[in-house]
Backbone as ProteinMPNN parsed JSONL, in Angstrom:
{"seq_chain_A": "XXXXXXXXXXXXXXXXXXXXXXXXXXXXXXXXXXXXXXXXXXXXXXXXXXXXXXXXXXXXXXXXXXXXXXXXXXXXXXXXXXXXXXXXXXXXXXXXXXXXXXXXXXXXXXXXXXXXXXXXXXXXXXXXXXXXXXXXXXXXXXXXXXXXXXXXXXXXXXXXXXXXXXXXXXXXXXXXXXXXXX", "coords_chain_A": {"N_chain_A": [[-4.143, 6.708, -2.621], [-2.648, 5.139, -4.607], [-0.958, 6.963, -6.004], [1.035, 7.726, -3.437], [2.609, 5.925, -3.805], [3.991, 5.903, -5.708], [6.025, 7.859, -4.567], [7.795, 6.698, -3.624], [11.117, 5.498, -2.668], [14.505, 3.906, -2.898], [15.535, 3.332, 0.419], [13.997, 4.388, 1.961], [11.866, 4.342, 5.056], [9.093, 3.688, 5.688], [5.926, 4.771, 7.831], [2.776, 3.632, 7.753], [-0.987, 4.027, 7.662], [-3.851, 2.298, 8.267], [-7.41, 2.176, 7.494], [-8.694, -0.123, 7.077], [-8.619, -3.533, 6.205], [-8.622, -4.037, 4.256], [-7.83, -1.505, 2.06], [-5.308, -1.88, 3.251], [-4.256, -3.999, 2.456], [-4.5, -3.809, -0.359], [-2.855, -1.788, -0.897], [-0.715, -3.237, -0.186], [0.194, -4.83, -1.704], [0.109, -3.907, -4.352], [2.284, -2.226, -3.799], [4.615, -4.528, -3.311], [4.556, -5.463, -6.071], [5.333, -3.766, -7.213], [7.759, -3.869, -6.502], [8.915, -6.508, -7.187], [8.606, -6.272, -9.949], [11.063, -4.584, -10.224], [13.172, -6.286, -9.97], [13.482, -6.531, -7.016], [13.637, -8.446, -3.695], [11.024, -8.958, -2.264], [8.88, -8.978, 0.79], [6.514, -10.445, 2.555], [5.09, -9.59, 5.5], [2.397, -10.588, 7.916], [-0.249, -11.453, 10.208], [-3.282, -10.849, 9.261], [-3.937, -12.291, 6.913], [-4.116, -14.995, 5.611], [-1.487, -17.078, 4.431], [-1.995, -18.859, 2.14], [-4.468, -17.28, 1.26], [-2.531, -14.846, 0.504], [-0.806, -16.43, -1.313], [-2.305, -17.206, -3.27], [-3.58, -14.618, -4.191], [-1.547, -12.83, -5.551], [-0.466, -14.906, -7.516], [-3.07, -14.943, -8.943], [-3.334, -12.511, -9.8], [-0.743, -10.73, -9.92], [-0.174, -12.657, -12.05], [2.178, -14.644, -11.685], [4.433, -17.396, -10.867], [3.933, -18.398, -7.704], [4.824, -20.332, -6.498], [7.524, -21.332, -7.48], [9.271, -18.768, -7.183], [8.715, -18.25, -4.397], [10.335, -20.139, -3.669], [12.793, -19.831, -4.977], [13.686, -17.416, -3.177], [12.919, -15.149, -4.244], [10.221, -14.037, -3.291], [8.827, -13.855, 0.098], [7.066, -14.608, 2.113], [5.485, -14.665, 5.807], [4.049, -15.169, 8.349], [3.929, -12.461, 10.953], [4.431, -13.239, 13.518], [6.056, -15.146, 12.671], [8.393, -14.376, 12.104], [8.458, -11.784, 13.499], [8.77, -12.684, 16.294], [9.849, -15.29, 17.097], [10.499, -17.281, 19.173], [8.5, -16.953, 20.762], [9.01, -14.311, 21.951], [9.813, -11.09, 20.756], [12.911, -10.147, 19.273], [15.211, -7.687, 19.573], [17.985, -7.792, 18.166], [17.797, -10.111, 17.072], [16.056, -9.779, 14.771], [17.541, -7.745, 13.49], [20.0, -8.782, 12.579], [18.396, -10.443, 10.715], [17.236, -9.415, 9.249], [19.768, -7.678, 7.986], [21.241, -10.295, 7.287], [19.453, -11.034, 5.298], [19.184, -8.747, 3.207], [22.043, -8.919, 2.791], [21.786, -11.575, 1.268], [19.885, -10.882, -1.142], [21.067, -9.669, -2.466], [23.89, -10.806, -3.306], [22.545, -12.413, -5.041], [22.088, -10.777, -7.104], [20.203, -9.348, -7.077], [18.406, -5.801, -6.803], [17.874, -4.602, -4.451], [15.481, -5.008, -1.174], [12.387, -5.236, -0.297], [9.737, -4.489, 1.405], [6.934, -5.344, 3.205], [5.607, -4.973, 6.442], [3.365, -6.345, 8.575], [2.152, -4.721, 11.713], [0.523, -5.446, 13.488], [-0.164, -7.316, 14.895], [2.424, -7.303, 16.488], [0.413, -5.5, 18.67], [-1.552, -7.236, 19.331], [-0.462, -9.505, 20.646], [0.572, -8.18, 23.2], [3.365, -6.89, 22.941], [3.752, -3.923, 22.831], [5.337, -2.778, 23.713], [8.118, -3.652, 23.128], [7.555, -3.135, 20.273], [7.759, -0.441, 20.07], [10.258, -0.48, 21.097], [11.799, -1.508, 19.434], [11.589, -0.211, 16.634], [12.496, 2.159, 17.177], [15.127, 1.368, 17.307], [15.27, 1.8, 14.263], [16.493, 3.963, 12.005], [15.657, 6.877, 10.383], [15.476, 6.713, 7.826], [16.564, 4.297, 5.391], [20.4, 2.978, 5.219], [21.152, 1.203, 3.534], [20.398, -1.278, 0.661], [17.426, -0.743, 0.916], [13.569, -0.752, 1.113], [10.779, -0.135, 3.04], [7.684, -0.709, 4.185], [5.86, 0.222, 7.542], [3.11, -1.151, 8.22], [0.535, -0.115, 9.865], [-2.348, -0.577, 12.078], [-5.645, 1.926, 12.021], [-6.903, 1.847, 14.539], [-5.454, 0.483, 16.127], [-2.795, 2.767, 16.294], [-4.95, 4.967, 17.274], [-5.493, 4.139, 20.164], [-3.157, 4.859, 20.912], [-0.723, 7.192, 23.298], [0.209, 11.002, 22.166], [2.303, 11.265, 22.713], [3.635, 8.793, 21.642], [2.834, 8.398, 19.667], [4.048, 10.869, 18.218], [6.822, 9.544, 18.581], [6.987, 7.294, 17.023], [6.773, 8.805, 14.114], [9.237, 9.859, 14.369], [10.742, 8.064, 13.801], [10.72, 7.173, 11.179], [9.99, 7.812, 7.793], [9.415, 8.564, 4.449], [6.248, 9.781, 6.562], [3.247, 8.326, 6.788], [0.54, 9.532, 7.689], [-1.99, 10.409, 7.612], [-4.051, 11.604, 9.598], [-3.252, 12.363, 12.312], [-2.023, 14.029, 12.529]], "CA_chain_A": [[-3.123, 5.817, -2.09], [-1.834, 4.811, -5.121], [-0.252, 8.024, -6.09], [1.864, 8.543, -3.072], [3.523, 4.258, -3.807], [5.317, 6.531, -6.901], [7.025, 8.942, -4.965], [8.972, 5.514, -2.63], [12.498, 5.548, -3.167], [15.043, 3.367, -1.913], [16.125, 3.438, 1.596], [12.565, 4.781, 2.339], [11.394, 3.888, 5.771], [7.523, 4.158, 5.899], [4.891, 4.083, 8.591], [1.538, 3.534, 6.68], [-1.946, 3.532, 8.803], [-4.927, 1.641, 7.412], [-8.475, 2.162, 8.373], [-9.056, -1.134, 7.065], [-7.99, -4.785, 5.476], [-9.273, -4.172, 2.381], [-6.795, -0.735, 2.059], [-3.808, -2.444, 3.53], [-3.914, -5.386, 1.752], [-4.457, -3.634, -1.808], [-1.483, -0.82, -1.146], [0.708, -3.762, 0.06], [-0.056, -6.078, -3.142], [1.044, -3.068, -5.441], [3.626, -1.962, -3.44], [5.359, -5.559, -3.32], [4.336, -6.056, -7.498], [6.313, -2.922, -7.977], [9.422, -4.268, -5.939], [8.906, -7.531, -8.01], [8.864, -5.449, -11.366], [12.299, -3.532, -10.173], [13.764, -7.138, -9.432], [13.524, -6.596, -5.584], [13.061, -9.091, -3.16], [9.968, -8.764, -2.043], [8.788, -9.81, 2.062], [5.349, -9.724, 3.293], [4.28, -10.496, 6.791], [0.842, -10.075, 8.369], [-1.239, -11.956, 10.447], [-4.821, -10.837, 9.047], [-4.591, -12.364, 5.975], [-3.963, -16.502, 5.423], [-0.484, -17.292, 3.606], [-2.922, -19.239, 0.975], [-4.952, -16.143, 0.367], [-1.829, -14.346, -0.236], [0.015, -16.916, -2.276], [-3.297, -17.047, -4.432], [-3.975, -13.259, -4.787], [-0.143, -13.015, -5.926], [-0.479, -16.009, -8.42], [-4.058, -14.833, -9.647], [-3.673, -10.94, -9.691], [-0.109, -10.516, -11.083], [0.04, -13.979, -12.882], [3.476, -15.465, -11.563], [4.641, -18.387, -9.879], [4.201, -17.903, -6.44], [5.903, -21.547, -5.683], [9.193, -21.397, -7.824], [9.351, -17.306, -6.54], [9.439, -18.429, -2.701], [11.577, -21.391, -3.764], [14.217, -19.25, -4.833], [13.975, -16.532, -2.142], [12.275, -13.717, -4.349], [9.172, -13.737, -2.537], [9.203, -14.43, 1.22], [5.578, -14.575, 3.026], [5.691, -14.879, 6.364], [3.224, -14.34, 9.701], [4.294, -11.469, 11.689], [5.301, -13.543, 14.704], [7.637, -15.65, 12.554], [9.267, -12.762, 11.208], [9.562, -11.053, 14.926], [8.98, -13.698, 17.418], [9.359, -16.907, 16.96], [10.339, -17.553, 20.233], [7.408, -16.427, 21.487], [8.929, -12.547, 22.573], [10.533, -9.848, 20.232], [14.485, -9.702, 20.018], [15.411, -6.383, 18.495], [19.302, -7.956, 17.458], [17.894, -10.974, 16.11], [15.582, -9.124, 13.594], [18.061, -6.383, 12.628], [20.323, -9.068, 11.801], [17.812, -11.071, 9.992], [17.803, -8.109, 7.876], [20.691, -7.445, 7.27], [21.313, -11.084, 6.503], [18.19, -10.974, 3.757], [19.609, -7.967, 2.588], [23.125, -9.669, 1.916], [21.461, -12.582, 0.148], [19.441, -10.56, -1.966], [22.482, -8.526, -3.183], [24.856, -11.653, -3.983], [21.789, -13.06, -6.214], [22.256, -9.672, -8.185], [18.685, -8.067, -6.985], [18.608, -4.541, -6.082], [17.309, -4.679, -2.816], [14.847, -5.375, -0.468], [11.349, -4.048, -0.269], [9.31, -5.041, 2.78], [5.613, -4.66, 3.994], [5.441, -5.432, 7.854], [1.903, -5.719, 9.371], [2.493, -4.511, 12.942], [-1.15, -5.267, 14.181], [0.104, -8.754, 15.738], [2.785, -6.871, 18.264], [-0.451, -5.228, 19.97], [-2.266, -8.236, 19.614], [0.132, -10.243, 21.552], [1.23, -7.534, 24.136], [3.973, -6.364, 22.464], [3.479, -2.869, 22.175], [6.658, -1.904, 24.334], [9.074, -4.075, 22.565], [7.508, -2.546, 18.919], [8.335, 0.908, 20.159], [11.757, -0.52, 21.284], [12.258, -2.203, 17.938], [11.373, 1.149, 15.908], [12.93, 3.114, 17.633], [16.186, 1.052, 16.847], [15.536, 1.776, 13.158], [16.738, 4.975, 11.607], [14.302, 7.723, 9.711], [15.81, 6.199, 6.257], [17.836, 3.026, 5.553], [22.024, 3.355, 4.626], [20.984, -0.109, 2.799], [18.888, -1.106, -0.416], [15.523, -1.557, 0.91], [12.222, -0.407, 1.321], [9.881, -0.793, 4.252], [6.327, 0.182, 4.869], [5.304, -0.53, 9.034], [2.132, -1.028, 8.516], [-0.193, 0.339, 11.189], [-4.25, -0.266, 11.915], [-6.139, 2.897, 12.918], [-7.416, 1.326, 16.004], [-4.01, 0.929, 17.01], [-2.843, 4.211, 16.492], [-5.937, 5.407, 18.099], [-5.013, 3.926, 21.144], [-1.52, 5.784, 21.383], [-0.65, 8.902, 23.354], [0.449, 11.296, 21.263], [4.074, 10.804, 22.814], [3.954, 7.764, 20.97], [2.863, 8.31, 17.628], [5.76, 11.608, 18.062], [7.806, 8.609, 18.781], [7.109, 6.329, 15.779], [6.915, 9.344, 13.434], [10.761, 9.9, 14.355], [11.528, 6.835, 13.117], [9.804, 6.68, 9.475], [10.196, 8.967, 6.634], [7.554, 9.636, 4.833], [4.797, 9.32, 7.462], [1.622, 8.348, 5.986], [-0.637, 9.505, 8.744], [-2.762, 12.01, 7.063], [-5.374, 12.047, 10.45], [-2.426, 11.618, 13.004], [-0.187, 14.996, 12.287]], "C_chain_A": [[-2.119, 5.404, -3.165], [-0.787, 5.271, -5.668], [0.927, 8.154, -5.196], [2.595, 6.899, -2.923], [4.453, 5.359, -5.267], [6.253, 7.542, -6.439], [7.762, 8.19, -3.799], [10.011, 5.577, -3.4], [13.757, 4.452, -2.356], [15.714, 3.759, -0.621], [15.087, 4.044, 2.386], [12.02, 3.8, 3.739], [9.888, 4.138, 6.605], [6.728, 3.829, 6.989], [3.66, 4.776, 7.779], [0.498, 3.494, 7.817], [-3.134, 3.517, 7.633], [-5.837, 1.569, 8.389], [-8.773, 0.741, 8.412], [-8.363, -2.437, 6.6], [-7.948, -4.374, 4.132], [-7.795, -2.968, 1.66], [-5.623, -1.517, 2.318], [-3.763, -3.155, 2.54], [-3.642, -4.966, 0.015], [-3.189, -2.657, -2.086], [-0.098, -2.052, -0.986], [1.0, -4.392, -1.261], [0.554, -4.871, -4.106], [2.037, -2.402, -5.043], [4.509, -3.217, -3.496], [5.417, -5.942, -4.913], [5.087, -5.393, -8.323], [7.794, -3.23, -7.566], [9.884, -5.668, -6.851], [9.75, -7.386, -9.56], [10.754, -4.996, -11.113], [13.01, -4.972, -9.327], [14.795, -6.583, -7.68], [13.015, -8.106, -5.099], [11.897, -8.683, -2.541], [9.607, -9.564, -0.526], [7.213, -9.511, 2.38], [4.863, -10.457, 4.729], [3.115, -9.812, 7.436], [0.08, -11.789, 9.029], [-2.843, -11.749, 10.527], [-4.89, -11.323, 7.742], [-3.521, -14.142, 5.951], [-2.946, -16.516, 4.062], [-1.038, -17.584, 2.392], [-3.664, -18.136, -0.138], [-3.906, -15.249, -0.442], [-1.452, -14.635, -1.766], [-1.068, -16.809, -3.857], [-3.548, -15.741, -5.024], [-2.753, -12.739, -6.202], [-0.202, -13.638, -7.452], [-1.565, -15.129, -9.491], [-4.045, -13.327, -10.38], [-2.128, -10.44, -10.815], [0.713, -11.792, -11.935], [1.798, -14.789, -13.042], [3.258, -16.698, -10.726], [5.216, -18.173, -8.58], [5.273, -18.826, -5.907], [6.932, -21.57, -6.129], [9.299, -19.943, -7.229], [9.791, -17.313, -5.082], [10.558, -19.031, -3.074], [12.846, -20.708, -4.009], [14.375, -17.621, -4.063], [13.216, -15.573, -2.83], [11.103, -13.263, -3.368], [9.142, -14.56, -0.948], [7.669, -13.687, 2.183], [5.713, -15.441, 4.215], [4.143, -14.156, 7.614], [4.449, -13.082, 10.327], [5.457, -12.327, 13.124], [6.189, -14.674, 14.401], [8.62, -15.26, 12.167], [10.131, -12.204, 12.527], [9.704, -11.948, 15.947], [8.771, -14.731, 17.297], [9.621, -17.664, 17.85], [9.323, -17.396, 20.97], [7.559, -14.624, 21.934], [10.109, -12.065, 21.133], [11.711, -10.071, 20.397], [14.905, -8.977, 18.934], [16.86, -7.634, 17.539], [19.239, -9.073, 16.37], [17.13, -10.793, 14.866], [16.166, -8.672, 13.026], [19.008, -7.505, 12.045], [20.387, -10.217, 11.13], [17.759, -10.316, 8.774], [18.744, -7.619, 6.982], [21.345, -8.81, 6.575], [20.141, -11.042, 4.743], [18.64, -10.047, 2.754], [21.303, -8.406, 1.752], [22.948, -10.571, 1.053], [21.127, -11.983, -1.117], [20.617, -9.71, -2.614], [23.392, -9.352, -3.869], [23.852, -12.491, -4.781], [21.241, -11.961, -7.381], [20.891, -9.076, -8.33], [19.026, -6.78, -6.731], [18.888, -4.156, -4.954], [16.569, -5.69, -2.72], [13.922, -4.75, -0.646], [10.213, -5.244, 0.581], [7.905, -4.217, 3.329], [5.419, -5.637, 5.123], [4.418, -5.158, 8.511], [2.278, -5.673, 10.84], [1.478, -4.808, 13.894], [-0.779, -6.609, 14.94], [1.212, -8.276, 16.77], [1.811, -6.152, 19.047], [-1.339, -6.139, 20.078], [-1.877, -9.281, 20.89], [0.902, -9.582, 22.928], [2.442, -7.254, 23.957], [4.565, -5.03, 22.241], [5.328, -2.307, 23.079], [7.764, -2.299, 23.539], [8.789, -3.304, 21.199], [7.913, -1.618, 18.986], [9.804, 0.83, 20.11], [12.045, -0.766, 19.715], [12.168, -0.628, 16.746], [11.854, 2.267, 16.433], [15.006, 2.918, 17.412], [16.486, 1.443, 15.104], [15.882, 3.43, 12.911], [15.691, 5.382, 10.583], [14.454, 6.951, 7.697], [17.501, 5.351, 6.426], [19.094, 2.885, 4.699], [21.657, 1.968, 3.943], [19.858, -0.191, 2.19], [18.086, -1.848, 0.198], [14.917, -0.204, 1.216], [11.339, -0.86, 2.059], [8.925, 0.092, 4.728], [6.022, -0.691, 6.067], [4.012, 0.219, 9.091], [1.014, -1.344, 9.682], [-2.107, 0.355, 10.765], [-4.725, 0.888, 12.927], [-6.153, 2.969, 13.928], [-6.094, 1.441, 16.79], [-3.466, 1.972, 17.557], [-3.233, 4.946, 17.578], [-5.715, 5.268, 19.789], [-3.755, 4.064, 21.885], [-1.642, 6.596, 22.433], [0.213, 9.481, 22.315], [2.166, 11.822, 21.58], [4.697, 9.871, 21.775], [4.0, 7.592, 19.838], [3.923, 9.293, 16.99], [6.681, 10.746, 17.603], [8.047, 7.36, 17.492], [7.409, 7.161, 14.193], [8.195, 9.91, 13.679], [11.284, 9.303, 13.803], [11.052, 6.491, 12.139], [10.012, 8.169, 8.799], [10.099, 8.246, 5.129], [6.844, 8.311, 6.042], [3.675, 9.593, 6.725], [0.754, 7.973, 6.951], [-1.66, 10.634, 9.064], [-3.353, 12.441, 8.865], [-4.501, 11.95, 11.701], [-1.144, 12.568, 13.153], [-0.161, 15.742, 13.604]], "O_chain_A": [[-0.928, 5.29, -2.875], [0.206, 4.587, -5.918], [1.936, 8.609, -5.737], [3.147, 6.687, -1.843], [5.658, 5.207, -5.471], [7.071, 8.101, -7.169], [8.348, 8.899, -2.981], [9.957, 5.693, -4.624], [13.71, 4.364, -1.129], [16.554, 4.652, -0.731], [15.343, 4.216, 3.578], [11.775, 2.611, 3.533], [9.67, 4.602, 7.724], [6.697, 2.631, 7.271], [3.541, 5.919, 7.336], [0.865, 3.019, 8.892], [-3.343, 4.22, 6.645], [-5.678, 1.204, 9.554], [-9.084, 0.229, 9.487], [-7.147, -2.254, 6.67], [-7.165, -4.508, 3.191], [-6.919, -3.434, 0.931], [-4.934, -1.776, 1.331], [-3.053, -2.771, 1.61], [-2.861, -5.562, -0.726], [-2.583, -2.645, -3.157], [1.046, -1.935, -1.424], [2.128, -4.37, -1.753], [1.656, -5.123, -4.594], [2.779, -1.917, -5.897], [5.592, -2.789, -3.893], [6.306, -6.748, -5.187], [5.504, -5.698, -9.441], [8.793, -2.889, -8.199], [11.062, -5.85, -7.159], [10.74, -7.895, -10.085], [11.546, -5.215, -12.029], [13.366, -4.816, -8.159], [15.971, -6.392, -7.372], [12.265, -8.827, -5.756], [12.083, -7.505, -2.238], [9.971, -10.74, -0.484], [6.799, -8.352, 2.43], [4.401, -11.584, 4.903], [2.962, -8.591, 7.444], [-0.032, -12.864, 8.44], [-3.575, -12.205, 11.405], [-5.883, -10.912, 7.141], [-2.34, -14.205, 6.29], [-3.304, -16.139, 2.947], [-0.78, -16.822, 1.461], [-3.645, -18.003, -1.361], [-4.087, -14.902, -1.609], [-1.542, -13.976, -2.803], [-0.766, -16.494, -5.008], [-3.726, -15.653, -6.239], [-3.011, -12.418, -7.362], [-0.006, -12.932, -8.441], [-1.179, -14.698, -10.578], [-4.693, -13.086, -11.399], [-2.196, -9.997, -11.961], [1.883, -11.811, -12.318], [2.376, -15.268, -14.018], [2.254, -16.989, -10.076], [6.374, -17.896, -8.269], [6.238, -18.522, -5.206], [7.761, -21.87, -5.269], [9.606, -20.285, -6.088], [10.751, -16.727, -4.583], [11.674, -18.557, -2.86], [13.857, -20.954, -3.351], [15.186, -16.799, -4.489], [12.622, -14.882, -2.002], [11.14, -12.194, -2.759], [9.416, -15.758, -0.873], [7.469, -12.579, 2.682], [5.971, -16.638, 4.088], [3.542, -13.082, 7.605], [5.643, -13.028, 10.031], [6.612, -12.12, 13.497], [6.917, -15.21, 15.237], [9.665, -15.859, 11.913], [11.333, -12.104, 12.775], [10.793, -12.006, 16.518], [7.656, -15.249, 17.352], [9.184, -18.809, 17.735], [9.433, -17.884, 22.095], [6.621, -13.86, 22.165], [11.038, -12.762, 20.724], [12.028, -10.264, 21.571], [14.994, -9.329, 17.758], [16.617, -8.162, 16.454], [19.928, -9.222, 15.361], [17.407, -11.509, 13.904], [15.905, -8.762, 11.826], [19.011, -7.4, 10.818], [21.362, -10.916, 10.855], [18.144, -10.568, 7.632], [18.698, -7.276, 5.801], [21.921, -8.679, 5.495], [20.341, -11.034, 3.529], [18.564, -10.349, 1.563], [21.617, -8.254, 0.571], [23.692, -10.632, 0.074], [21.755, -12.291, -2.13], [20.295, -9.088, -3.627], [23.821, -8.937, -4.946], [24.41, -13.46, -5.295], [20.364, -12.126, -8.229], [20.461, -8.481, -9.318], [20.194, -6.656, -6.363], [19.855, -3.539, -4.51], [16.539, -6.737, -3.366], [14.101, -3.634, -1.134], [10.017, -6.439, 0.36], [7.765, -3.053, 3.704], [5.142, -6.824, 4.953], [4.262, -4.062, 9.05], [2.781, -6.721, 11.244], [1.582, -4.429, 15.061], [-1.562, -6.741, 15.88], [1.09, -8.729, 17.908], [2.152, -6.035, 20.225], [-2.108, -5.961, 21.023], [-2.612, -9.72, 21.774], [1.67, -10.251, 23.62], [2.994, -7.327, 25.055], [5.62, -4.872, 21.628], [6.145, -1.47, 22.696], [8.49, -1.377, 23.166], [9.798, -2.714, 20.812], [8.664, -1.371, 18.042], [10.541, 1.58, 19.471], [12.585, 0.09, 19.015], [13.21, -0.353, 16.15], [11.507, 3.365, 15.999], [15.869, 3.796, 17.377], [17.629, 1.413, 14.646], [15.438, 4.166, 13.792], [14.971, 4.571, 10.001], [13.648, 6.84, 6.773], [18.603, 5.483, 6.958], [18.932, 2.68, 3.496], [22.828, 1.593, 3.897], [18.766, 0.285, 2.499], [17.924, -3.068, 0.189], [15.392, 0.907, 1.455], [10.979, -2.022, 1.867], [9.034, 1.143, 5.36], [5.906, -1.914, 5.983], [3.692, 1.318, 9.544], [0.721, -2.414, 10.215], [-2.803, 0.858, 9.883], [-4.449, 0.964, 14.124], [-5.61, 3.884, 14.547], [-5.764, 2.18, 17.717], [-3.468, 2.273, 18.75], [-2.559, 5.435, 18.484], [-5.779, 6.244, 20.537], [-3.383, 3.626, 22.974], [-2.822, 6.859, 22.667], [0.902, 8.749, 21.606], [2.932, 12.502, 20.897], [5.783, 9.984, 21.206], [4.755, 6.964, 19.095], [4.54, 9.104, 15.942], [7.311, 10.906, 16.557], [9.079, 6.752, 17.206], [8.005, 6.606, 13.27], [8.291, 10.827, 12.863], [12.299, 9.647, 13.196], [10.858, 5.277, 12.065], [10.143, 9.287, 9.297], [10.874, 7.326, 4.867], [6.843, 7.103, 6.276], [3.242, 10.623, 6.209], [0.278, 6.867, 7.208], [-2.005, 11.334, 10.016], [-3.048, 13.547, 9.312], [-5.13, 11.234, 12.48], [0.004, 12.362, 13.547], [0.793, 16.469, 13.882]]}, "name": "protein", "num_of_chains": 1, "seq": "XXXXXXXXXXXXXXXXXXXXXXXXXXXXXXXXXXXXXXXXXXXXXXXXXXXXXXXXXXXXXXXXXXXXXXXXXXXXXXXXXXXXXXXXXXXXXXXXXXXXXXXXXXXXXXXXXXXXXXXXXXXXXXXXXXXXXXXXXXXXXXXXXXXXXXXXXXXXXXXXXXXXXXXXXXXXXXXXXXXXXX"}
């Protein structure tokens, strides 16, 4: 896993699939430590792992300040459904241009980019799954703007595709990291 985080490039739009927590959580932590390093903003949202645990792993693992870091926008930890729905449902226009706002900030505070790990396991949690397709299907295979974005995917999920669908998500990502899934 850790091998194929060196050959990300900007404008890279990844779908990642994780058998487990333990995997996700350790590719996202050095994928976000390397966006850190390459003064990126850095975003992580997920609802399987407690903002706390993050902010602590972060703090403890690559020894910064997690609280001045949010405070001035570098680091931005977020649940999943305050990221996509915080109304309660999905709205593709107001994500894309949440994005593209984040992406303008981070550019007039003289970062690079953006670099973005999105746990996706909370739109099939919440019945979602049609709007996530819609929403990914709005994104292009690689992004005309500096960022980086792995949509990270749990097996199980996957698993429970047809294989229309996973066609359909592997349209919209480049690289696909879905060794068991081609």
């Amino acid at each position: 896993m850790a091998q194929r985080l060196q050959t990300i490039e900007q404008g890279n739009h990844i779908i990642a699939v994780y058998p487990n927590n333990d995997e996700k959580f350790s590719e996202a932590f050095a994928f976000l430590k390397e966006g850190l390093r390459r003064n990126e903003v850095i975003v992580l949202t997920t609802t399987d792992l407690p903002k706390t645990e993050i902010r602590a792993r972060m703090k403890n693992d690559w020894g910064v300040d997690v609280t001045d870091l949010e405070s001035k926008g570098d680091i931005i930890i977020r649940t999943t459904e305050e990221l996509y729905f915080p109304d309660r449902v999905p709205n593709i226009q107001r994500t894309m241009a949440l994005w593209s706002t984040l992406v303008e900030n981070c550019l007039s505070k003289g970062k690079r980019g953006i670099r973005v790990f999105g746990d996706m396991t909370a739109f099939f949690k919440n019945g979602f799954t049609k709007e996530l397709f819609d929403y990914e299907s709005c994104l292009e295979q690689r992004f005309d703007f500096p960022a980086i974005g792995i949509c990270a995917y749990d097996s199980k999920d996957i698993n429970n595709m047809t294989s229309e669908q996973i066609r359909q998500l592997q349209e919209h990502h480049n690289p696909v990291w879905m060794e068991d899934y081609q």
